[in-house]
NUKE-6982 format. One record per residue (C-alpha): residue in one letter; x, y, z. Coordinates in Angstrom, 3 decimals, always signed. Layout:
REC   r          x          y          z
REC   A          X          Y          Z
...
//
This chain:
REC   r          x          y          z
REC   X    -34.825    -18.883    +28.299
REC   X    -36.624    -21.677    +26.627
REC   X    -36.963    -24.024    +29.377
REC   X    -34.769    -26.406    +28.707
REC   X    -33.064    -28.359    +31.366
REC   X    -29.138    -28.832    +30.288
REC   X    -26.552    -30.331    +31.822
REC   X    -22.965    -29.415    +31.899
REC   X    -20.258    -31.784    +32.699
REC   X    -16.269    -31.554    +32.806
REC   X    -14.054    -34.127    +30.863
REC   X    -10.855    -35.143    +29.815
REC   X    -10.913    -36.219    +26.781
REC   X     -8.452    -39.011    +26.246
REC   X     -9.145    -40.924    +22.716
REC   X    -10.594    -39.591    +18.901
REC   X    -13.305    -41.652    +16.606
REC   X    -13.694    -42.372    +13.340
REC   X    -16.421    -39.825    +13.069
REC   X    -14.018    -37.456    +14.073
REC   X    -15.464    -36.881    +18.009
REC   X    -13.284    -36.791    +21.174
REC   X    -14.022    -39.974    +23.907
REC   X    -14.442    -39.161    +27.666
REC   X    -14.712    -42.217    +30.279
REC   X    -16.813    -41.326    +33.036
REC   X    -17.918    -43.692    +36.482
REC   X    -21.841    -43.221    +34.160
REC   X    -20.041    -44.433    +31.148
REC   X    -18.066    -43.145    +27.453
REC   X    -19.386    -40.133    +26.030
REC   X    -18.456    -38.682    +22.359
REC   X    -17.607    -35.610    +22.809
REC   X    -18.019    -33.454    +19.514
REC   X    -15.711    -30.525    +18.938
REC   X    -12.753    -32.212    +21.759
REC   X     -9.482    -33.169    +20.509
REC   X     -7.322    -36.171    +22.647
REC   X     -5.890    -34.218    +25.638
REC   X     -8.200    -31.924    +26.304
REC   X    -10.016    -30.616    +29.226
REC   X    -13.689    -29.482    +28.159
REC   X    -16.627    -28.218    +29.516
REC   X    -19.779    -29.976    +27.348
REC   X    -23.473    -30.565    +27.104
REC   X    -25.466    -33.376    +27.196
REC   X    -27.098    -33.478    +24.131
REC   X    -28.144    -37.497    +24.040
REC   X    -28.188    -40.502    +26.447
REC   X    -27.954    -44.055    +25.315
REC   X    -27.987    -46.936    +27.313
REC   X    -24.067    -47.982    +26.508
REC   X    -23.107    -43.981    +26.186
REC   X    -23.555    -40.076    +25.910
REC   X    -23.248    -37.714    +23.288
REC   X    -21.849    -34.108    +23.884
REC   X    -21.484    -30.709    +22.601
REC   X    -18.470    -28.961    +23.713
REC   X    -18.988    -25.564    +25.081
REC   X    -15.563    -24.395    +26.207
REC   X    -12.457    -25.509    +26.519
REC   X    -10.680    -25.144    +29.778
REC   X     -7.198    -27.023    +28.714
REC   X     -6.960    -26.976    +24.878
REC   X     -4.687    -29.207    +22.527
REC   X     -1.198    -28.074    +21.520
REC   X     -2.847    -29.068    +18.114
REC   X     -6.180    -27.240    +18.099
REC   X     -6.397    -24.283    +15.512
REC   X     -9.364    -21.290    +14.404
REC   X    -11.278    -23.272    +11.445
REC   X    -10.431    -21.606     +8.282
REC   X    -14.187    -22.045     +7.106
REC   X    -16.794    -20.069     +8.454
REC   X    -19.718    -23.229     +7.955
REC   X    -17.512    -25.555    +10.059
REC   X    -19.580    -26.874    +12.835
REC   X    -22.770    -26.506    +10.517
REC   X    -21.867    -28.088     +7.212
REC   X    -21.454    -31.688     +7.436
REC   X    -18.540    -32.102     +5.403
REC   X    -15.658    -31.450     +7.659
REC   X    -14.681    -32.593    +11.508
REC   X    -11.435    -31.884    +11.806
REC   X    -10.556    -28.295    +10.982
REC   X    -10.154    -27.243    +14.730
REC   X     -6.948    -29.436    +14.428
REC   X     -3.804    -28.754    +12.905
REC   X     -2.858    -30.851    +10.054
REC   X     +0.003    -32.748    +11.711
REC   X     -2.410    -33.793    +14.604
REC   X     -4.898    -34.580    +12.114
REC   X     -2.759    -37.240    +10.443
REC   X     -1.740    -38.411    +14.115
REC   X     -5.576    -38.522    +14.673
REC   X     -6.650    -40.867    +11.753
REC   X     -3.451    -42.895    +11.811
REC   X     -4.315    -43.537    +15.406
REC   X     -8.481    -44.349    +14.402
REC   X     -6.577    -47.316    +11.624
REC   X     -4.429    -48.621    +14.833
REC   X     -7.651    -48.895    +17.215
REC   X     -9.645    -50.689    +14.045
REC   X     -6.981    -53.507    +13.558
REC   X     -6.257    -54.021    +17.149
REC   X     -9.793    -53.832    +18.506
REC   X    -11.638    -55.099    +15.695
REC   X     -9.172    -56.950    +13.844
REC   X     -7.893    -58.604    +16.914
REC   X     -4.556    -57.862    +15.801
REC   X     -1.442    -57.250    +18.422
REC   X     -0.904    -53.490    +19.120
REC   X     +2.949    -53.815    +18.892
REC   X     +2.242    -54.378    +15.198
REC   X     +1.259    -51.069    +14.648
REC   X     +4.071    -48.969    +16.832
REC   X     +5.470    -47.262    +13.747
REC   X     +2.386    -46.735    +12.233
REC   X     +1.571    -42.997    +10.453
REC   X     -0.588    -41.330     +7.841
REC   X     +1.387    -40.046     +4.780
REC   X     +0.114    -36.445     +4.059
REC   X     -1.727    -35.355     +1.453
REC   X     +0.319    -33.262     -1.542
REC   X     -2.735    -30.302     -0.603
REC   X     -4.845    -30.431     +2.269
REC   X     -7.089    -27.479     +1.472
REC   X     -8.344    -26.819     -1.862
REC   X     -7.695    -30.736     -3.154
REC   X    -11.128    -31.970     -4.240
REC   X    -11.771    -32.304     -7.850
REC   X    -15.208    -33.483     -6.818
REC   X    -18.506    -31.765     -5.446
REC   X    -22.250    -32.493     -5.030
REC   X    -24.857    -30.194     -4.074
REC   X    -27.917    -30.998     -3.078
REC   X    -30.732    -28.654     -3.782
REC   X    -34.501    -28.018     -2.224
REC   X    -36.843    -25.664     -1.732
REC   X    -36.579    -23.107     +1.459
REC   X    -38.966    -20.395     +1.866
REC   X    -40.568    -20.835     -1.959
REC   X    -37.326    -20.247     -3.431
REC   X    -34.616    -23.115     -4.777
REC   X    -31.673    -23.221     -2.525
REC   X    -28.767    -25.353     -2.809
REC   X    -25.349    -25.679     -0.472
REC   X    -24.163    -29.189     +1.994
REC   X    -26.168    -30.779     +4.526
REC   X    -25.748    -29.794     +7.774
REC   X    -23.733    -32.702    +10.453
REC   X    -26.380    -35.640    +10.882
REC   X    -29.165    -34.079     +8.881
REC   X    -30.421    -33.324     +5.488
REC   X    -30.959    -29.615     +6.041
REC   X    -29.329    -27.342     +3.525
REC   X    -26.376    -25.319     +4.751
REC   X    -26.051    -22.280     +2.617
REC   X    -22.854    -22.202     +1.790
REC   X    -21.129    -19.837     -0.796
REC   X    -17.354    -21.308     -0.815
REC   X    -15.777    -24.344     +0.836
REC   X    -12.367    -24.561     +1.471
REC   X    -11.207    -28.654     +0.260
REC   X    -13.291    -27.850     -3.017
REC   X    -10.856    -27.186     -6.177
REC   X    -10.839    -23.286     -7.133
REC   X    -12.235    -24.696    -10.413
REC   X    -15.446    -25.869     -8.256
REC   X    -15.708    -23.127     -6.279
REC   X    -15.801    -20.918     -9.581
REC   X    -18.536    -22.901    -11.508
REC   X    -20.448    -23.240     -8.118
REC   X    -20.320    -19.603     -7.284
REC   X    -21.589    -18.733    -11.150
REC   X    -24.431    -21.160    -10.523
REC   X    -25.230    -19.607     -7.460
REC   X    -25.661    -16.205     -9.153
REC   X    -27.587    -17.273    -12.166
REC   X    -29.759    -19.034     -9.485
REC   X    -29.932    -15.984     -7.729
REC   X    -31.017    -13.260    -10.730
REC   X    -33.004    -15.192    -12.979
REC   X    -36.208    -17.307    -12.388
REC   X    -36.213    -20.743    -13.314
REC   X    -39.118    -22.929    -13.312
REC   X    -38.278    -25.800    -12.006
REC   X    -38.382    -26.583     -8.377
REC   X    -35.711    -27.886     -5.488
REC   X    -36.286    -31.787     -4.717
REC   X    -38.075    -32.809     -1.699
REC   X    -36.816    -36.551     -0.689
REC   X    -39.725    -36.543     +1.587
REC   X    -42.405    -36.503     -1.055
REC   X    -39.941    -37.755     -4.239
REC   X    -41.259    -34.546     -5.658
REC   X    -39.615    -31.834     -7.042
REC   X    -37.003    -31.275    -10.624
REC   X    -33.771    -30.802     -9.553
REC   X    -31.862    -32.941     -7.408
REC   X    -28.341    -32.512     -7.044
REC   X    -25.486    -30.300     -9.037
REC   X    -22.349    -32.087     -9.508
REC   X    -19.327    -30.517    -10.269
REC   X    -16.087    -31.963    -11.424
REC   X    -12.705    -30.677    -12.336
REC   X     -9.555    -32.613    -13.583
REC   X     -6.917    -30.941    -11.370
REC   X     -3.877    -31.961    -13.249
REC   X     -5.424    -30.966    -16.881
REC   X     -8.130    -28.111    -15.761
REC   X    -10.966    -29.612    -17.494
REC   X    -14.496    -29.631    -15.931
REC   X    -17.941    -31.154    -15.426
REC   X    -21.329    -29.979    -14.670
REC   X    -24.331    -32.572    -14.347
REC   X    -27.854    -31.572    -12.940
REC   X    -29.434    -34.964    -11.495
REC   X    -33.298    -34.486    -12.037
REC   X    -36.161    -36.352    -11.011
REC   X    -38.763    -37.175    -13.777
REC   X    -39.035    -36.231    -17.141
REC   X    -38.379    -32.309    -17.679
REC   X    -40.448    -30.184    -20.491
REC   X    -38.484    -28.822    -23.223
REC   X    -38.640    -25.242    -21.306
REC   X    -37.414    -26.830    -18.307
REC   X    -34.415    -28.291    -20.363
REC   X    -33.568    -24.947    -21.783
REC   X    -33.550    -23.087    -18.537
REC   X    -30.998    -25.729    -17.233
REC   X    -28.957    -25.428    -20.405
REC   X    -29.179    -21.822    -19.732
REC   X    -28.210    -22.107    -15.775
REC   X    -25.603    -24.643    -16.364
REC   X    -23.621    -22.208    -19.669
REC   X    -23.270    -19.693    -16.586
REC   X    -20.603    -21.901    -15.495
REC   X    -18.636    -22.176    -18.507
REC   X    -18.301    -26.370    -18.021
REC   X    -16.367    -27.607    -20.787
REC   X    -19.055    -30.677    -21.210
REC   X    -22.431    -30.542    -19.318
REC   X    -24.696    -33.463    -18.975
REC   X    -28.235    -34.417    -17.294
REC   X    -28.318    -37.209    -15.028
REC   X    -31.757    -39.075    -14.268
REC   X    -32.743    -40.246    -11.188
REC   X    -36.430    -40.966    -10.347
REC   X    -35.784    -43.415     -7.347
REC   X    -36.930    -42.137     -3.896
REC   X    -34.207    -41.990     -1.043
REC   X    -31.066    -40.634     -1.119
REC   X    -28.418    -42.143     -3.201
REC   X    -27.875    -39.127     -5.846
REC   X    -26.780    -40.656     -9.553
REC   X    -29.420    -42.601    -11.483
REC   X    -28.208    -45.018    -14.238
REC   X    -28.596    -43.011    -17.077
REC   X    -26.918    -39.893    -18.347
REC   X    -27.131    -37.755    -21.646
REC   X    -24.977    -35.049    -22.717
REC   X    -26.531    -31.159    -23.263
REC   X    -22.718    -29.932    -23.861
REC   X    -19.480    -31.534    -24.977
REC   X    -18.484    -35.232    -25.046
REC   X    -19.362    -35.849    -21.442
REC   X    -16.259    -36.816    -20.374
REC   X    -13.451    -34.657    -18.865
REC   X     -9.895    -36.220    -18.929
REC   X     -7.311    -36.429    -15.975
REC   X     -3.506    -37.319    -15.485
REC   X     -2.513    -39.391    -12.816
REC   X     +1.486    -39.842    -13.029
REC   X     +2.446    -41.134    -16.256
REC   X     -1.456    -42.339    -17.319
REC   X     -4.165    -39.993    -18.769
REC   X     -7.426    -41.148    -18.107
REC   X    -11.042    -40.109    -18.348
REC   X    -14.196    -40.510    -16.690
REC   X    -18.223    -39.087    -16.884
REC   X    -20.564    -38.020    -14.233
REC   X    -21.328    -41.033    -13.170
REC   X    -18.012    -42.895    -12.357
REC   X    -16.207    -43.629     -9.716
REC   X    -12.631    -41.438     -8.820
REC   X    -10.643    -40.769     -6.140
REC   X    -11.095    -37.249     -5.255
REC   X     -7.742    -36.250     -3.872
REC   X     -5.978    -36.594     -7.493
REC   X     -2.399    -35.401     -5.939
REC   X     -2.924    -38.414     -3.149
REC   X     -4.403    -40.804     -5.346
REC   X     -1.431    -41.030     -7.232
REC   X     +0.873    -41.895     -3.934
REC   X     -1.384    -44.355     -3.481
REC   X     -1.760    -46.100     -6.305
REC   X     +2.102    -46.466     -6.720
REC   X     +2.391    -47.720     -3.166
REC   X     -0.242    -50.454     -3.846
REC   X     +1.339    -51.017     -7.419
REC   X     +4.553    -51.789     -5.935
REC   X     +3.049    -54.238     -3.555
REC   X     +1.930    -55.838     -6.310
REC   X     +5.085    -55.804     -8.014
REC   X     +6.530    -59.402     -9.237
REC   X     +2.944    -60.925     -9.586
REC   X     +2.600    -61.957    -13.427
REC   X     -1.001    -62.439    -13.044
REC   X     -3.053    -60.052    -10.824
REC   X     -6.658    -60.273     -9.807
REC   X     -8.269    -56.882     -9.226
REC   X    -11.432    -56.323     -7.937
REC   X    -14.088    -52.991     -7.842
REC   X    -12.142    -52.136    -10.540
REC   X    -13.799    -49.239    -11.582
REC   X    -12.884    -47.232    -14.278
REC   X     -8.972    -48.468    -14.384
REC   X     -6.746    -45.927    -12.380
REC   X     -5.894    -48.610    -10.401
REC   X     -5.400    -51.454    -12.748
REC   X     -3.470    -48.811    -15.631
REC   X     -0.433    -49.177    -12.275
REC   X     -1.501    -52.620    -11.750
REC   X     -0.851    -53.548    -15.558
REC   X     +2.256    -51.728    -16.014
REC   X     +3.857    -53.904    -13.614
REC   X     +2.427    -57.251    -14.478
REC   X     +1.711    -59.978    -17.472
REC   X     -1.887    -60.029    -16.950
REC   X     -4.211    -58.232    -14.779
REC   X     -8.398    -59.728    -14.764
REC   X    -10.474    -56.419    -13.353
REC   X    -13.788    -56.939    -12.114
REC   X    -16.349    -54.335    -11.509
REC   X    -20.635    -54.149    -11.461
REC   X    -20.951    -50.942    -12.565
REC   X    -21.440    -51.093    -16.411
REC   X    -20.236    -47.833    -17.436
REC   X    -17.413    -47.932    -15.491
REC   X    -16.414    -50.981    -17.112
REC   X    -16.664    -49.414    -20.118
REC   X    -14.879    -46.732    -19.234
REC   X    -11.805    -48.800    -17.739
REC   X    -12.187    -50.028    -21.260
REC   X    -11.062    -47.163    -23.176
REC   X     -8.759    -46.220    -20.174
REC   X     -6.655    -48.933    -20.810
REC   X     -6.940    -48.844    -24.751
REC   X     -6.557    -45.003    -24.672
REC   X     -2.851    -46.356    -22.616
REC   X     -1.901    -49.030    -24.270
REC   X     -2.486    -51.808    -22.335
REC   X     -3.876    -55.133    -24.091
REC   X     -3.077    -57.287    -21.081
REC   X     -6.069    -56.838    -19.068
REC   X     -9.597    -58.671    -19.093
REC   X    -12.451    -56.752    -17.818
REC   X    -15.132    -58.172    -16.656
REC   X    -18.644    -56.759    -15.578
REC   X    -20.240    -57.926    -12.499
REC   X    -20.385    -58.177     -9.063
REC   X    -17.486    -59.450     -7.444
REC   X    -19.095    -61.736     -5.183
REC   X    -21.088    -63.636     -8.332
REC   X    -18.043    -63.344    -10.705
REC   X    -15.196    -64.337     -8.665
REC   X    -16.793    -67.910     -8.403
REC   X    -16.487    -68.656    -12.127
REC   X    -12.709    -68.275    -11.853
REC   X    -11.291    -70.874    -10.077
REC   X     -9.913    -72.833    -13.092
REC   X     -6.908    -74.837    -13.177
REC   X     -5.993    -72.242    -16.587
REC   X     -6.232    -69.080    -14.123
REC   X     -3.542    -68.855    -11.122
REC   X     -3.222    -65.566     -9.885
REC   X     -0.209    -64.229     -8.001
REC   X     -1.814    -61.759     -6.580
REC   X     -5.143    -60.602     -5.576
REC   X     -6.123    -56.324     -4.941
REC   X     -8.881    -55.360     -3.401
REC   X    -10.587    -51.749     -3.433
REC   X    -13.810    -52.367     -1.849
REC   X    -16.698    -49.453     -1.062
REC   X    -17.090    -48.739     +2.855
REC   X    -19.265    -52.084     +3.704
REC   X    -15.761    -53.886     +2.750
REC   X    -15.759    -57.694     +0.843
REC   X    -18.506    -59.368     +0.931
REC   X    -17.275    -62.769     +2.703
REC   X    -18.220    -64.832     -0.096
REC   X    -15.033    -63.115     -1.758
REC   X    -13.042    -63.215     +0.507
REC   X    -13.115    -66.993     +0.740
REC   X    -12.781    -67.111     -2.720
REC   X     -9.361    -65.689     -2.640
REC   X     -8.903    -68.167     -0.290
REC   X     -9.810    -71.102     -2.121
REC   X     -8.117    -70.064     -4.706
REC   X     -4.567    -69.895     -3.057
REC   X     -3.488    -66.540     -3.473
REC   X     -0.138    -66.223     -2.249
REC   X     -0.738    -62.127     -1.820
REC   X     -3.702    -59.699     -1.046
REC   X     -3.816    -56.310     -1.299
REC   X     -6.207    -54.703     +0.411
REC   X     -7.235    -50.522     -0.460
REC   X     -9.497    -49.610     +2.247
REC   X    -11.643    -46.469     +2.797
REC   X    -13.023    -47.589     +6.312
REC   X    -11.024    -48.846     +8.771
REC   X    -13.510    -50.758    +10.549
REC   X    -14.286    -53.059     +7.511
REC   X    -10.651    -53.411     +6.878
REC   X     -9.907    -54.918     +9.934
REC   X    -13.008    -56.896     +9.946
REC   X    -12.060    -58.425     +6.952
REC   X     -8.226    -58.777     +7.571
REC   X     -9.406    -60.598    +10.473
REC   X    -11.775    -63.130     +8.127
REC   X     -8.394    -64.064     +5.955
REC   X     -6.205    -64.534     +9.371
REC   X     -7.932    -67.177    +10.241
REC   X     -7.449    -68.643     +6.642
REC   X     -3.582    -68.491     +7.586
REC   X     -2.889    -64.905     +5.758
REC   X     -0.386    -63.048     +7.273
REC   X     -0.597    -59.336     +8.203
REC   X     +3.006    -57.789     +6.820
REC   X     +1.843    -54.371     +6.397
REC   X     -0.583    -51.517     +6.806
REC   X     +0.129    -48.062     +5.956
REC   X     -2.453    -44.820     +6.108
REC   X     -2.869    -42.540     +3.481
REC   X     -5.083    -38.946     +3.879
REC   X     -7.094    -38.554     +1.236
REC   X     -9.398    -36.335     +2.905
REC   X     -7.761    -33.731     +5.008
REC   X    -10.049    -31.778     +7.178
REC   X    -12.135    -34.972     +7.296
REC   X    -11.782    -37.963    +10.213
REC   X    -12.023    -40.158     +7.354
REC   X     -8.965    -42.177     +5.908
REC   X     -7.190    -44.715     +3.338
REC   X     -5.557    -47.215     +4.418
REC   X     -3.732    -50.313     +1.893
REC   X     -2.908    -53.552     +3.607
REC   X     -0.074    -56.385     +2.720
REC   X     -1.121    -59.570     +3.711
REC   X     +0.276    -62.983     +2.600
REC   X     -0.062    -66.885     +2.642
REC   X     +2.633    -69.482     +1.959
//
């Protein structure tokens, strides 16, 4: 025993968050009860007391969901990545369209009735669908190591295979992992603590509709010419079909620097999304659920549908605006990141569109300059990151008189914080549907309607 005083507690877990733990309502207060599904009767630990609530652990289950399965991954509950695999993948999407009806109702302020027919459309795969991976890598016990964080630290997990990755990502990554293994290398893992250390991050990418892939090592610092070699050498154990260095010398833990240069191939791997090829490099930005993408992007498309001129902001590098364009006379993108914008750039060109202006910026400093009596737009999309629109934008569109917003949200929270900001301008709410693009995960899409006469 180690001495540690623990204390067990029975709930009923009645409601799911959008970190993907079970809530418990006790006469001391909520708890979060990790591991619980809605419906469930649990047995759990104490693990942390605030003053508004408690965090648990669940231990056993004495009344289990209808929905709960055996996780297919044998990390789950260690890695980070995943919260949901204990739930089968119709309750999942029940789960995460229920976490977008609690957002806009509690948040957003927005009558419940609104949202009685509310779902999640499924994904086209829901294991095996990310074309997308980063792995951080350290030092443990003198010897480089690499795998996911474990949930709510940054300690590696070791992990050999992982179920949502591509095969094409699990193959490069498990060739890594042996040359990593047999050979000796020297460079060193990256300790954020210190900012010391070579190697940051491996990045893998795949195109899952054309079978092209990525590799990028993020380092920290300038490497010597040996050092270069030997990561030349570990990354051809892949068999990428381009392989580039990233450089990132900032301390903390956002993982791409700014600048990029190739060691193999063009740098750029290519992807088809419906009837558009595209391409994109380490560093930008693309839905990693390529098969749900695409249902997204035509829903939001077709929301869009009738508007001659269309407003689109955090562009990116075009998937969304090659739809958007298709549909319309004229489509102005906006996005800060400047290789992205060059990127949407050849997107577009590489598709044949001439009827789109991209500009490079961020949306809250750009948007200003275009309220001109030569630019009316029909309709404005928006495809924030997590923290949502900054409000200065948001009144923008409103001052501007945009008749139609749509809004492409990854977090529901910000979604209907801001849905909320352009109700009170008089925008209407006609729609909001939920779309999984990360099975396995609590998190989820969501794409708004809302409009002003």
């Amino acid at each position: 025993m180690n001495g540690r005083r623990t204390t067990i507690i029975t709930l009923n877990v009645t409601g799911f968050t959008s970190e993907g733990t079970g809530i418990a309502r006790t006469d001391k207060g909520v708890v979060f009860v990790q591991g619980a599904l809605p419906g469930e009767k649990v047995n759990a630990e104490i693990v942390a007391r605030k003053k508004d609530f408690m965090i648990a652990d669940t231990v056993s289950i004495e009344q289990a969901s209808s929905g709960r399965v055996t996780p297919r991954c044998k990390y789950y509950g260690k890695c980070g990545g995943c919260q949901l695999q204990h739930a089968d993948y119709d309750t999942q999407l029940t789960l995460k369209a229920g976490i977008v009806r609690d957002a806009m109702t509690r948040i957003g302020g927005f009558p419940a009735e609104k949202f009685n027919a509310l779902t999640c459309e499924a994904s086209p795969k829901f294991w095996g669908y990310r074309n997308k991976a980063s792995f951080p890598v350290q030092n443990l016990k003198g010897k480089i190591a690499t795998g996911f964080y474990r949930a709510g630290t940054h300690r590696l997990e070791l992990i050999r295979q992982c179920p949502v990755n591509a095969k094409k990502l699990n193959e490069m990554y498990e060739k890594i992992l042996a040359a990593l293994e047999n050979n000796r290398y020297s460079f060193d893992g990256y300790d954020e603590r210190t900012n010391k250390g070579k190697l940051r991050h491996i990045i893998a990418r795949t195109g899952i509709n054309t079978g092209e892939s990525l590799l990028s090592f993020v380092i920290n610092g300038k490497l010597s010419s040996k050092n270069v070699k030997a990561l030349i050498s570990l990354g051809m154990s892949a068999a990428p079909d381009t392989l580039t260095l990233n450089h990132n010398s900032k301390p903390g833990n956002v993982i791409l620097g700014t600048y990029t240069e190739n060691l193999l191939g063009s740098g750029l791997i290519h992807e088809r999304l419906g009837k558009f090829d595209l391409m994109f490099d380490t560093t930008s930005f693309f839905q990693v659920n390529t098969g749900q993408a695409e249902k997204l992007f035509t829903y939001a498309s077709e929301l869009a549908k009738g508007a001659k001129n269309i407003l689109e902001l955090y562009s990116g590098t075009g998937s969304l605006t090659c739809y958007l364009a298709a549909n319309s006379e004229h489509v102005t993108s906006i996005e800060e990141w400047k290789s992205a914008v060059r990127m949407a750039a050849k997107n577009l060109k590489a598709n044949g569109f001439d009827n789109v202006e991209t500009l490079c910026g961020k949306s809250e400093e750009v948007i200003s300059d275009l309220n001109e009596p030569t630019r009316r737009f029909d309709a404005v999309v928006l495809d924030p990151p997590r923290d949502g629109c900054e409000r200065s934008v948001l009144e923008a569109v409103n001052n501007f008189g945009v008749p139609r917003v749509i809004y492409v949200s990854c977090n529901p929270a910000t979604l209907a914080r801001d849905c909320k900001i352009l109700s009170g301008h008089g925008y209407k709410l006609e729609s909001v549907k939920a779309f999984d693009m990360f099975p396995q995960t609590a998190h989820v899409e969501s794409v708004c309607l809302l409009t002003k006469e």
